[in-house]
C-alpha positions in Angstrom: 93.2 -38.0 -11.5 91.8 -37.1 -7.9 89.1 -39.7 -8.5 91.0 -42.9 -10.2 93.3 -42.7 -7.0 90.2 -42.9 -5.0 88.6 -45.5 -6.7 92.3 -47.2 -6.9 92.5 -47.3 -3.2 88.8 -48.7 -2.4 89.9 -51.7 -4.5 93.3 -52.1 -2.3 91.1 -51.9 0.3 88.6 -54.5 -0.7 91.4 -56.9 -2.2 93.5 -56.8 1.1 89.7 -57.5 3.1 89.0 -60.9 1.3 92.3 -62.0 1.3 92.0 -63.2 4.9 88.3 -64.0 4.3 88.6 -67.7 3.3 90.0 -69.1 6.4 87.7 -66.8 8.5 84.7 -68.6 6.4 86.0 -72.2 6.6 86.4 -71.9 10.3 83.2 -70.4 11.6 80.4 -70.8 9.2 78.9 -74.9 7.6 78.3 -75.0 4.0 74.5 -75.1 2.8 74.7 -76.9 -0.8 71.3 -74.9 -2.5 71.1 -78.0 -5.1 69.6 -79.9 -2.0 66.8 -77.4 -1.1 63.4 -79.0 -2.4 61.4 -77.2 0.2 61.7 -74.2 2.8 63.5 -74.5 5.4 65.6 -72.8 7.9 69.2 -72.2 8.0 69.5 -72.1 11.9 72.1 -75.1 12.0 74.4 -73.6 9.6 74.8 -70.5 11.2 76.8 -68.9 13.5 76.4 -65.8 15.5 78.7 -62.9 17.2 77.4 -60.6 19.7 78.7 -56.8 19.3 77.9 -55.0 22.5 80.2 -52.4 21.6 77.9 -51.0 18.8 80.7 -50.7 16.5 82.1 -53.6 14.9 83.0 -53.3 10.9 82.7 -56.1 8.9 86.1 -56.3 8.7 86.8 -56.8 12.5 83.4 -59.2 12.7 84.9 -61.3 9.8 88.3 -61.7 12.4 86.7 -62.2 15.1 87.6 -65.9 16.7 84.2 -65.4 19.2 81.7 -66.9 16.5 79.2 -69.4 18.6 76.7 -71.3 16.7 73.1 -70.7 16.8 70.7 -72.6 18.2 67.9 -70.1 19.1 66.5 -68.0 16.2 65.0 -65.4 18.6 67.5 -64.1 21.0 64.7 -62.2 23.0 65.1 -58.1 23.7 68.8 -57.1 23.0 70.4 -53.4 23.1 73.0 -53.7 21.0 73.5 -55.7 17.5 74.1 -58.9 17.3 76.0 -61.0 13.3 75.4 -64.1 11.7 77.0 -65.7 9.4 75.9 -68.6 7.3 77.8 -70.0 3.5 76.3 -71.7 0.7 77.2 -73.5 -2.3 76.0 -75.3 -5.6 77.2 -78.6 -6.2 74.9 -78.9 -9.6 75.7 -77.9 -12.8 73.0 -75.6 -13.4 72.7 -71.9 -11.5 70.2 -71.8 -8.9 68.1 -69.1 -7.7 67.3 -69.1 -3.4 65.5 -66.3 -1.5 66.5 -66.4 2.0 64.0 -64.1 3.9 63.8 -63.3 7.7 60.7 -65.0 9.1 60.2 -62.0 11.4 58.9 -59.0 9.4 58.9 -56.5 12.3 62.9 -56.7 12.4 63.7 -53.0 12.2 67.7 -53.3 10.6 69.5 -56.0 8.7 72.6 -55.0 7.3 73.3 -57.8 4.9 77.3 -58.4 3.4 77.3 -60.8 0.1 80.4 -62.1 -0.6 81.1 -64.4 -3.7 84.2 -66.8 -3.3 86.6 -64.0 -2.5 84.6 -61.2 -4.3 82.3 -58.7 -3.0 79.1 -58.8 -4.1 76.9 -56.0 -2.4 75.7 -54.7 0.8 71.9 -54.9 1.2 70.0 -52.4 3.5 66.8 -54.1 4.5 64.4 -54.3 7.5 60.9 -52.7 8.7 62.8 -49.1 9.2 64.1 -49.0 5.6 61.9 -48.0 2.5 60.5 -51.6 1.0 61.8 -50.7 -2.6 65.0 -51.0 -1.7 64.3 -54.7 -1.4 64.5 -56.8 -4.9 61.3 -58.8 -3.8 58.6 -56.5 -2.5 57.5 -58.7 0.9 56.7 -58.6 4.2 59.7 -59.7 5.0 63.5 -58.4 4.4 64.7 -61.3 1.8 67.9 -61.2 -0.5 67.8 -62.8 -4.4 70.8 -65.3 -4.7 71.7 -66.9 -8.4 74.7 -69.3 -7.1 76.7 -70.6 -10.1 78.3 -74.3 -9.7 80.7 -74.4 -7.6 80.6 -71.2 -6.4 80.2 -70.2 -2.4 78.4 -67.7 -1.1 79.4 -65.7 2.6 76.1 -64.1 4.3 77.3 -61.8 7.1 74.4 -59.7 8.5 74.1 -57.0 10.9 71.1 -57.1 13.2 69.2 -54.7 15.1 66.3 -54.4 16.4 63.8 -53.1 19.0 62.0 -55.7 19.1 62.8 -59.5 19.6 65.8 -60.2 18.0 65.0 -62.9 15.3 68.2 -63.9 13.5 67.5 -67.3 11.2 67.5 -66.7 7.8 64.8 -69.2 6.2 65.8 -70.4 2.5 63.5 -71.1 -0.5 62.7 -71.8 -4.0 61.5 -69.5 -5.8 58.2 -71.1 -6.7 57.8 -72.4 -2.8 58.2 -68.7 -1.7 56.1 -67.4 -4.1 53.6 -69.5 -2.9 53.8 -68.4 1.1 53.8 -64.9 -0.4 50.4 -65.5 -1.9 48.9 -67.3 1.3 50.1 -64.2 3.5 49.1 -61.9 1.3 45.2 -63.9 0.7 44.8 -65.0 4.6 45.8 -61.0 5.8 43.4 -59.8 2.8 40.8 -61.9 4.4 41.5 -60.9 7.6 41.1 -57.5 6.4 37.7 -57.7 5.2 36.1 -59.6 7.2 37.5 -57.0 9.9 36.1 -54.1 8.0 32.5 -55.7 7.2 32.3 -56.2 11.0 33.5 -52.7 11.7 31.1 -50.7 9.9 28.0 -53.3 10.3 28.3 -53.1 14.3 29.2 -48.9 13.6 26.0 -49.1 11.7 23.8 -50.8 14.4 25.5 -48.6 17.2 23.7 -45.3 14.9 20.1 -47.1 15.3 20.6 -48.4 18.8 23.0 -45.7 20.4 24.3 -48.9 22.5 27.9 -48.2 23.4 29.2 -52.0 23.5 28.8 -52.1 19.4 30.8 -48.5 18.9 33.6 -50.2 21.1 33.7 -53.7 19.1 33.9 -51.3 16.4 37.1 -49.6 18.0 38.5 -53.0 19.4 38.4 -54.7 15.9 40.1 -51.4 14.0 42.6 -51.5 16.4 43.1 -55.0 15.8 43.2 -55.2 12.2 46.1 -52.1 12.5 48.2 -53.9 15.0 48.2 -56.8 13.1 48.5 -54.9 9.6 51.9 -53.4 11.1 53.2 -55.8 13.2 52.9 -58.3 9.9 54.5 -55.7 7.5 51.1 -55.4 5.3 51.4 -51.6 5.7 54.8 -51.6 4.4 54.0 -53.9 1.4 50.7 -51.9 0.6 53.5 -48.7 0.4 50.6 -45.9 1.3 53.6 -43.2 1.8 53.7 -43.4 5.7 56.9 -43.2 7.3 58.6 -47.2 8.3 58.9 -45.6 12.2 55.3 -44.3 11.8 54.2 -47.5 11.2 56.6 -49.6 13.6 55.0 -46.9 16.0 52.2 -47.5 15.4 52.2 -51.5 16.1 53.1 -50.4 19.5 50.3 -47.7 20.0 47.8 -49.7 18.4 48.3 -53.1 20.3 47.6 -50.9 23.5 45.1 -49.2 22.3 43.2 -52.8 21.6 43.8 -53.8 24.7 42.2 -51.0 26.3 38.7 -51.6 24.0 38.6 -55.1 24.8 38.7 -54.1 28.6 36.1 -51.6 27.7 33.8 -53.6 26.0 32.4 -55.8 28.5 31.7 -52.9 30.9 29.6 -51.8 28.1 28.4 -54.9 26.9 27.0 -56.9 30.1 26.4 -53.5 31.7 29.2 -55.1 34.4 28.5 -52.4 37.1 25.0 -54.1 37.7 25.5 -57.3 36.8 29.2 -58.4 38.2 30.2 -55.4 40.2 33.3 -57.0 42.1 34.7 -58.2 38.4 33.9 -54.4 36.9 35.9 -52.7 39.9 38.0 -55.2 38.2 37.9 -54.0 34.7 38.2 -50.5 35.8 42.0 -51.2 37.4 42.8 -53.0 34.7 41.6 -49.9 32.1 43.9 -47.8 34.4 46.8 -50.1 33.6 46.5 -50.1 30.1 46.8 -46.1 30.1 50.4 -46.9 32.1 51.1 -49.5 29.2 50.3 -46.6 26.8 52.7 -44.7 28.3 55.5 -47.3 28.5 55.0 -48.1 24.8 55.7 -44.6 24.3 58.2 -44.5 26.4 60.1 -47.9 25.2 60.4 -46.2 21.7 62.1 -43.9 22.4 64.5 -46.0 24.3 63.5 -46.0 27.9 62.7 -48.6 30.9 63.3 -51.7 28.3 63.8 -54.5 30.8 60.9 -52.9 32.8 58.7 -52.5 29.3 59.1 -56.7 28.8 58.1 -57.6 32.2 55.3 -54.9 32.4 53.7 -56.1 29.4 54.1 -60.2 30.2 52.2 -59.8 33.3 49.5 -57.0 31.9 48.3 -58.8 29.0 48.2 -62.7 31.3 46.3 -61.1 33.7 43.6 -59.5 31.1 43.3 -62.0 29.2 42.6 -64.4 31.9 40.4 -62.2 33.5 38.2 -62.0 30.7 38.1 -65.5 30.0 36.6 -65.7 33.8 34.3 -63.0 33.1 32.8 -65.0 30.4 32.8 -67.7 32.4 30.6 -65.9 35.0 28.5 -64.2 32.5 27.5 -67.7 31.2 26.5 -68.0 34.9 24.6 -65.6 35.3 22.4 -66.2 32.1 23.6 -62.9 30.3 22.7 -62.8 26.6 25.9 -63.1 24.2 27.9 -64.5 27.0 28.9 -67.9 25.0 29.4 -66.3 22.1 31.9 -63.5 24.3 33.6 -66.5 26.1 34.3 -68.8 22.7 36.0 -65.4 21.0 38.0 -64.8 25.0 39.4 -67.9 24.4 40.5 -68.1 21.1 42.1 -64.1 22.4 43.9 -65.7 24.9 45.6 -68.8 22.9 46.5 -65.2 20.2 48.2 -63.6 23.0 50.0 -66.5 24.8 51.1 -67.6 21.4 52.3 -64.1 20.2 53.8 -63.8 23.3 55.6 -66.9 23.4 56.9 -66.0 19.7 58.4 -62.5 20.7 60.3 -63.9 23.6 61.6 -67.2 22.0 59.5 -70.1 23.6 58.1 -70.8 20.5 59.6 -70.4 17.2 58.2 -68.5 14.4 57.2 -70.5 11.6 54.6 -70.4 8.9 52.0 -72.3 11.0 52.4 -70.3 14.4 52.0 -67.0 12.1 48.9 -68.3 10.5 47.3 -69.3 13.4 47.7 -66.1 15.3 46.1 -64.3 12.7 42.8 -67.1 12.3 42.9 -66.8 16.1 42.5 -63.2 16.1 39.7 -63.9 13.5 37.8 -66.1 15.5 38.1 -63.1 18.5 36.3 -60.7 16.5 33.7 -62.9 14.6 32.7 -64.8 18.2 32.3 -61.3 19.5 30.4 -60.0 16.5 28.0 -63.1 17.2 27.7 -62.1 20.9 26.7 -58.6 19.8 24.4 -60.3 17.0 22.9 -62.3 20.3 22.3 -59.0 21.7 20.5 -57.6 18.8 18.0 -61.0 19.0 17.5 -60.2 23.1 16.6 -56.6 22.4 14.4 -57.4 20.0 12.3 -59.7 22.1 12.7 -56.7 24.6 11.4 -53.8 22.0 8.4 -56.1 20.7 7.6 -57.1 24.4 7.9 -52.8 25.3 6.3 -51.7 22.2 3.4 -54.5 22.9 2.8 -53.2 26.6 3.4 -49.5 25.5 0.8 -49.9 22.8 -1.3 -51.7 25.4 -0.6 -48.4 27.7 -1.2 -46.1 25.0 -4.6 -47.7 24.2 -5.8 -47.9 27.8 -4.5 -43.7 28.1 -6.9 -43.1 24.9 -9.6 -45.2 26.4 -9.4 -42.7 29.6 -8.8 -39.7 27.6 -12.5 -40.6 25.7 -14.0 -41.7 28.7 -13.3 -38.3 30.2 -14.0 -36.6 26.6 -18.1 -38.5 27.6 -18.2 -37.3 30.8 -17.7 -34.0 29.3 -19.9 -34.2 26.8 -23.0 -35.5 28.7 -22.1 -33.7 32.3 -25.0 -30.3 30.2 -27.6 -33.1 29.2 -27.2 -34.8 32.7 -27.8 -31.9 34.6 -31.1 -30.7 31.7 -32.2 -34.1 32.2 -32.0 -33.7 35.9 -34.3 -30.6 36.0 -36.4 -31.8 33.8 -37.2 -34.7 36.0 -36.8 -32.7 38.6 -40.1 -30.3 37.0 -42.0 -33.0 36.1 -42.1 -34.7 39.6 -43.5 -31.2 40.7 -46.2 -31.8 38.1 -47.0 -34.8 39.1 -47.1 -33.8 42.9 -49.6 -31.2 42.6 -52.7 -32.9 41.8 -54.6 -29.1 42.0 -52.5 -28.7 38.0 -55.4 -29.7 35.6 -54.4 -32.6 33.1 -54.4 -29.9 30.1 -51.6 -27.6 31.8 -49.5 -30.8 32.4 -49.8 -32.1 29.0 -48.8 -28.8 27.8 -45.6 -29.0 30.2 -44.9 -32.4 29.5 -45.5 -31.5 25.8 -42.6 -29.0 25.9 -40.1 -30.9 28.6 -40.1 -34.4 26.8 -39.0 -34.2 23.3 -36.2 -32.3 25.2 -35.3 -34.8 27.2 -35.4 -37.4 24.3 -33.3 -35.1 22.4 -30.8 -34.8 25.1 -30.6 -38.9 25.3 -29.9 -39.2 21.7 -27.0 -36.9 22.1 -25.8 -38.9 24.9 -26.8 -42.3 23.2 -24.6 -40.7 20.0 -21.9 -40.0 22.0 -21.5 -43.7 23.1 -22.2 -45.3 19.3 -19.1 -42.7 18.6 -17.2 -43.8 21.3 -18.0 -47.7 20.4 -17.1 -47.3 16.5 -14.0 -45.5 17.1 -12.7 -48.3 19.8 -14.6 -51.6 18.9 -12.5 -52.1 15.2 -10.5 -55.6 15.5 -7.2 -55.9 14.6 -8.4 -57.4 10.8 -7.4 -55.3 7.7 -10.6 -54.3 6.4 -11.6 -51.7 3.8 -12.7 -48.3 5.4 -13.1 -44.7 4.7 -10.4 -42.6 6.5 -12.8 -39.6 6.4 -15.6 -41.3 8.6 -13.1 -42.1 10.8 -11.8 -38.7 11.2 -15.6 -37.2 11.6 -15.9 -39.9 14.3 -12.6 -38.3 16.0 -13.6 -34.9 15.0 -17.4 -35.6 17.3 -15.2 -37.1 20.7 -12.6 -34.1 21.1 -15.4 -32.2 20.1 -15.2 -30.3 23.8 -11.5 -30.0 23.3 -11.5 -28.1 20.5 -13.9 -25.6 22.1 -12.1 -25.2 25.2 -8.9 -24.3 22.9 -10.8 -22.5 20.5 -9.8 -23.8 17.7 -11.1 -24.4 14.1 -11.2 -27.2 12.1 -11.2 -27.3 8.2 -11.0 -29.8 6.0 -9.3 -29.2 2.7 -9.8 -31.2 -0.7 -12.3 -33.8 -1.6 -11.7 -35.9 1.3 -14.8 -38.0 2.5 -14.7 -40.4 -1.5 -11.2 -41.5 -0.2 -11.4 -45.4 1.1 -8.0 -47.5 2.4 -7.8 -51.1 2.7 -5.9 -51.1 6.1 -6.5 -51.8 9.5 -9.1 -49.1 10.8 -8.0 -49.3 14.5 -4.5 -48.4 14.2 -5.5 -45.7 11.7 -7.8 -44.2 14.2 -5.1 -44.1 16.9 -2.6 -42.7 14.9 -5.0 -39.5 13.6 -6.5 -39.4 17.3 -3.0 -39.2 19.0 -1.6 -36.0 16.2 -5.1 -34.0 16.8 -5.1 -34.6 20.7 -1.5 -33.3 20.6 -2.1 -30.7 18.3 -4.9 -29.7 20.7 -2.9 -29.5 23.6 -0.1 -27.6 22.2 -2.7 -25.0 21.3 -4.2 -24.8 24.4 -0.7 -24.5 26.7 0.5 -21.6 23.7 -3.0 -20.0 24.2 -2.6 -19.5 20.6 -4.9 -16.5 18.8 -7.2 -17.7 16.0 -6.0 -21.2 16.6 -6.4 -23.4 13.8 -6.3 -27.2 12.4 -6.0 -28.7 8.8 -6.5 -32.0 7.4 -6.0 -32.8 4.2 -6.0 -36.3 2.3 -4.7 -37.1 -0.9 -3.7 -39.8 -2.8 0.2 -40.9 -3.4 0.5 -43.5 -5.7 -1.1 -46.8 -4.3 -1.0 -44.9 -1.1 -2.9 -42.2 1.0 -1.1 -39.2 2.4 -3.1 -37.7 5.6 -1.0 -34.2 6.3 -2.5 -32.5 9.9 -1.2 -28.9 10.2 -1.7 -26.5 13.0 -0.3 -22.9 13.8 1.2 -23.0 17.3 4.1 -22.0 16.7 6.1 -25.8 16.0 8.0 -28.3 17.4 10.2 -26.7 19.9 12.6 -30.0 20.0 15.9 -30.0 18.1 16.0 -31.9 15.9 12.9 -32.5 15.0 13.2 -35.9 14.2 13.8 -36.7 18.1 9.9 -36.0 18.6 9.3 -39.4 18.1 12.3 -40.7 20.4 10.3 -41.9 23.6 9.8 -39.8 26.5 10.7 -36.7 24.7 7.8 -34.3 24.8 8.1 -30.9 23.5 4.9 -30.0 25.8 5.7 -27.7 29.1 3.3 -30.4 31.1 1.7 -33.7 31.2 3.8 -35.0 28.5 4.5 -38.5 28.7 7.2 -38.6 25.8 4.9 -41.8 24.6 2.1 -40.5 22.2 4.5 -40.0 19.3 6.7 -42.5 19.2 3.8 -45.3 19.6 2.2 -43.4 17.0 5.3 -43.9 14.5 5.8 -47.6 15.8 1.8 -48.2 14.7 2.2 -46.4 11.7 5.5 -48.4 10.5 5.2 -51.7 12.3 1.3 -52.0 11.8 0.1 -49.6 8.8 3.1 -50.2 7.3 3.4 -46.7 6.3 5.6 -43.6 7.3 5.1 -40.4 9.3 7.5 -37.5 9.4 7.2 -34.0 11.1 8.4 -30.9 10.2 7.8 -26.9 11.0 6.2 -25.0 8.8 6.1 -20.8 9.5 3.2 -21.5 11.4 3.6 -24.3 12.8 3.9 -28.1 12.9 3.1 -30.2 9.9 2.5 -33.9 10.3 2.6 -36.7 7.8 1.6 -39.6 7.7 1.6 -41.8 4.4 -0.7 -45.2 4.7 -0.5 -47.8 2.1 -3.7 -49.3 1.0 -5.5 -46.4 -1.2 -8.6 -48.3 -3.1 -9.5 -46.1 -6.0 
């Protein structure tokens, strides 16, 4: 009984509400007649608004109210309190109609929308970007409302709006088919935007890995941030429904848009290397990354409802002044010959009309249609491909760089082996010079005592000369060694690796004594011949032995030892060099063939490695690898080639 008097009541309640509706329409709200609507369009000239700076105006007292100005504006800029419309439609044809009406701003955070059918209530719709998008009878962006208007019948819209944001209070009105179709173009130019956003993201992520350059990791940043900010400024996260919370991601619209800011500051500094190149404009940069942390701080601040009229000027003048001054910087990068620079001005530019056009949006200076929309989104596009291209720009003006470096370092590293055998020849003929020497040296004394008969000085001549010859032909051998390991053109010729090894073997012949090591040989080796370019082969064995040698000298090592082994690998010829003293001592491994990283205590250049890799890839077109074995190092190196 308890509940039919309830329920009795609420309809009392209701009736005695619409009864003074009628007039209350008639006199403050135009009637829209729905049969006319062949296209979208808005409803701004049919409504009327009613400010409620009280906070606490029912629909009943709104729908009494006498204060009901029309509207003229659609955005009413930042407000802090809510703020009705009201706007009446009809059907003057025979047939029911079906209209969507949907805000064009999807970031509108409340809508509290009152249907009311001739003098009938209808329902009360709870929409906007704080309120779960299934509530909605269209799953959109934006908040919309599903009207089937009989003939003849009138329609009362009364809606609540608040916001913290820009106040956006048109309703747009559609077809069904005609907002279908804008549904489907949002949806494919933000799904575009999307991917192209996320290829760009992990290809420059990727090239920051092999180059360790900072500018691509912060284009990678910058263009995340971007695609986020304009994912939930747009309402694409609320659409896609991934279980976040609606103030999570109204949050994060304002966290993100900061946090953008902040990378595209960034990346120049990183990019042009500003504090050599432009010093003045990075002192710049660097006051202008300090006021993006203070913008950070005021977006917090603003949501949670502090310094509002301070937040819109704040952020007016911040993001005019950085966007101009990085449209200058490109300007003076172009100047100054810097690679990417075009490239880094075209996608400044098309960043700047984004901004001044967002801008312009949120506080009311332009309107927010369809094609404002778009092109904020295809000029954000732009700003991340143009910059993608600078980067790309970059990638061709280090490459020049690397082949012009790896060109003199091989040069270097040819000119250092050069001097290394030249001092290997000295060593090796410094005994025969100084036999040679006394042996002259005895033989003048023959000669200058005439008292000798000529059969004692044939007998010392006898014993002196084939020792001098012999001492010649060591020295002459030396030099044909020396020649054959250096005098190989740059032609790929067929060869045998093993020959080329022995010749090695002979020139750090006096190294491998002084450290006391052994060399062995391992597996039929010397029947083994590669069609390959003989040269670079020899440099690349000379430089892992030499090191090898050196290693086991510094350690002192006991018994020291060397292996070689070849053996075939498919179509290819595996040459492993393994030594026991004691391994790489550089973590990780991999590193020891990262220039200028030596793993010796002295006279290590950091060079002999790495130039050996870049001849072994770049030239052999093979592979080298290191690793430790429990004795030492191992070395690899796989050649291409093998000619059975």
């Amino acid at each position: 009984m308890r509940k039919r008097n309830r329920i009795f009541m609420e309809i009392i309640r209701l009736f005695a509400l619409f009864l003074f509706m009628l007039p209350v329409h008639a006199a403050h709200a135009d009637i829209v007649d729905v049969a006319t609507i062949s296209e979208t369009r808005s409803l701004l000239s049919q409504m009327r608004f009613l400010e409620d700076p009280s906070s606490d105006m029912t629909i009943e007292q709104v729908l009494e109210n006498p204060d009901w100005q029309p509207l003229t504006r659609s955005n009413q800029g930042y407000r802090k309190h809510p703020v009705w419309t009201l706007v009446r439609l009809t059907n003057s044809d025979a047939e029911p109609q079906r209209v969507i009406l949907h805000n064009p701003r999807p970031g509108l955070n409340y809508l509290d929308v009152y249907l009311i059918s001739n003098q009938n209530p209808l329902r009360r719709l709870q929409l906007g970007s704080l309120r779960p998008v299934s509530d909605q009878s269209i799953i959109s962006r934006h908040s919309t409302v599903v009207l089937d208007i009989l003939n003849e019948e009138w329609i009362t819209v009364a809606t609540r709006v608040q916001s913290m944001g820009p106040y956006e209070l048109d309703w747009k009105i559609s077809g069904t088919a005609d907002f279908s179709r804008y549904n489907l173009n949002s949806y494919l130019l933000f799904g575009f935007f999307g991917g192209l956003a996320v290829t760009l993201i992990l290809y420059n992520l990727t090239v920051w890995r092999s180059l360790k350059d900072n500018a691509y990791f912060l284009y990678g940043v910058m263009a995340l941030f971007s695609l986020l900010f304009q994912y939930a400024l747009n309402g694409i996260f609320r659409v896609l429904d991934m279980g976040l919370s609606p103030l999570l991601i109204f949050a994060s619209g304002f966290i993100t848009s900061s946090l953008f800011v902040l990378a595209m500051i960034a990346f120049p500094i990183f990019f042009f290397k500003t504090a050599r190149t432009m010093p003045q404009m990075h002192r710049m940069l660097m006051v202008l990354a300090g006021f993006s942390a203070v913008a950070i701080i005021l977006n917090i601040a603003y949501l949670i409802g502090l310094f509002l009229d301070f937040w819109v000027v704040f952020m007016a003048g911040f993001l005019t002044i950085t966007a101009s001054l990085l449209v200058v910087l490109g300007i003076q990068a172009i100047r100054l010959g810097l690679p990417g620079a075009r490239y880094y001005l075209l996608g400044q530019g098309a960043y700047q009309m984004a901004v001044v056009l967002q801008w312009a949006t949120i506080r009311g200076w332009v309107r927010l249609t369809e094609t404002t929309e778009y092109f904020i989104i295809l000029a954000t596009m732009l700003d991340i491909t143009f910059l993608s291209f600078a980067l790309g720009s970059r990638i061709k003006s280090l490459s020049v760089e690397k082949s012009t470096y790896q060109t003199l370092s091989l040069a270097q590293s040819r000119f250092t082996s050069v001097g290394k055998a030249v001092g290997m020849i000295i060593h090796q003929w410094k005994a025969p010079m100084v036999r040679l020497g006394t042996q002259i040296t005895e033989l003048r004394g023959h000669l200058a005592h005439a008292d000798a008969g000529p059969l004692e000085f044939t007998k010392r001549a006898a014993r002196i000369l084939p020792t001098m010859e012999q001492d010649l032909q060591d020295m002459g051998r030396t030099i044909d060694e020396f020649g054959m390991f250096y005098a190989s053109g740059d032609e790929k010729e067929l060869f045998k690796p093993g020959r080329i090894i022995n010749d090695i073997m002979n020139l750090l012949q006096k190294k491998i004594n002084a450290a006391s090591a052994g060399v062995f040989f391992d597996g039929e080796w010397e029947t083994f011949r590669l069609n390959n370019y003989p040269r670079y082969f020899s440099h690349v064995v000379m430089t892992i032995i030499d090191n090898a040698l050196d290693i086991l000298a510094e350690r002192n090592v006991a018994n020291a030892e060397i292996r070689i082994r070849l053996q075939p690998q498919g179509k290819s010829l595996a040459l492993v060099i393994e030594d026991n003293g004691g391994g790489i001592r550089v973590n990780p491994i991999s590193d020891v063939f990262v220039p200028f990283v030596s793993h010796k205590k002295k006279e290590g250049s950091g060079l002999g490695l790495p130039i050996a890799k870049m001849v072994t890839e770049e030239h052999l077109h093979g592979s080298i690898s290191a690793e430790n074995t429990r004795r030492g190092a191992r070395f690899t190196v796989i050649v291409p080639g093998l000619n059975p």
